[in-house]
C-alpha positions in Angstrom: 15.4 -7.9 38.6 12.6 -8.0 36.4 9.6 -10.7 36.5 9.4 -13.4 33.4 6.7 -12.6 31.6 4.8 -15.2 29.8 4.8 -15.0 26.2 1.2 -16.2 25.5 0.1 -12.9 27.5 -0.1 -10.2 24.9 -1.6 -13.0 22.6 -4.5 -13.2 25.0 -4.6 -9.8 25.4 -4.9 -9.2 21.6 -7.2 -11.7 21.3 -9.6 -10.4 24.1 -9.5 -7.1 22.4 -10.8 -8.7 18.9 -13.1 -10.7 20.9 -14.7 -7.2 22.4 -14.8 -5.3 18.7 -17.3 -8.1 18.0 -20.3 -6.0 19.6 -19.4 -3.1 18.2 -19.6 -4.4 14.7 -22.1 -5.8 14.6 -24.3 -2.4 16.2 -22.0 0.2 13.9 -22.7 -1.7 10.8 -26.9 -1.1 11.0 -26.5 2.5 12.6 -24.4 3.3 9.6 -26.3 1.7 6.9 -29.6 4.0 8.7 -27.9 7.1 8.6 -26.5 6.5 5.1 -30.0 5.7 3.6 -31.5 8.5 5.9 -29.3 11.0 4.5 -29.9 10.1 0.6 -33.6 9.9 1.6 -33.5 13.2 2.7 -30.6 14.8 0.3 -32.3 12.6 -3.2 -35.5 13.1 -2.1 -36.0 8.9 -3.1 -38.3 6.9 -0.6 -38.4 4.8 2.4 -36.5 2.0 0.3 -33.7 3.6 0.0 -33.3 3.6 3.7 -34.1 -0.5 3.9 -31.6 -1.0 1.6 -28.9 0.7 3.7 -30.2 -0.9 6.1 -29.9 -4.3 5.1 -25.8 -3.4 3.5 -24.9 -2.4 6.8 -26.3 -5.1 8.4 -24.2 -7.6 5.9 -21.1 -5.2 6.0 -21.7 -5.7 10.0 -22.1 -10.3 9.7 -19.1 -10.1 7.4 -16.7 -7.7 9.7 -17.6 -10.3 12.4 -16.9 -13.0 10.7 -13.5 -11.7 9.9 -13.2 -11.6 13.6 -13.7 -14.9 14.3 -11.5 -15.8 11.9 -8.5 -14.2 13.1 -9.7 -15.2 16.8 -9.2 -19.2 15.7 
């Protein structure tokens, strides 16, 4: 005989899981925008700036995934 299962389980589950991507976005957002701007400095020849502003995208790309999160957490 098999043991009820409550059905608010994989709902917590799922939601646990979402709540755990929240750390990850926000770190893979910056290391991307780095190694994005890195790699046109060094490709385009262009200057530090280039890399700041990559910087700075992937840090908002990063708040706004998050966001999403939280959203879809409530």
């Amino acid at each position: 005989m098999e043991p009820k299962r409550d059905k608010q389980e994989p709902d917590a589950y799922a939601k646990a899981g979402l709540a755990m991507m929240i750390p990850m976005l926000m770190a893979a957002g910056p290391i991307a925008g780095l190694l994005v701007g890195w790699a046109l400095q060094r490709w385009l020849g262009w200057g530090k700036w280039i890399l700041w502003v990559m910087l700075v995208l992937g840090l908002i790309a990063g708040a706004r995934e998050t966001i999403n999160v939280i959203k879809r957490l409530s």
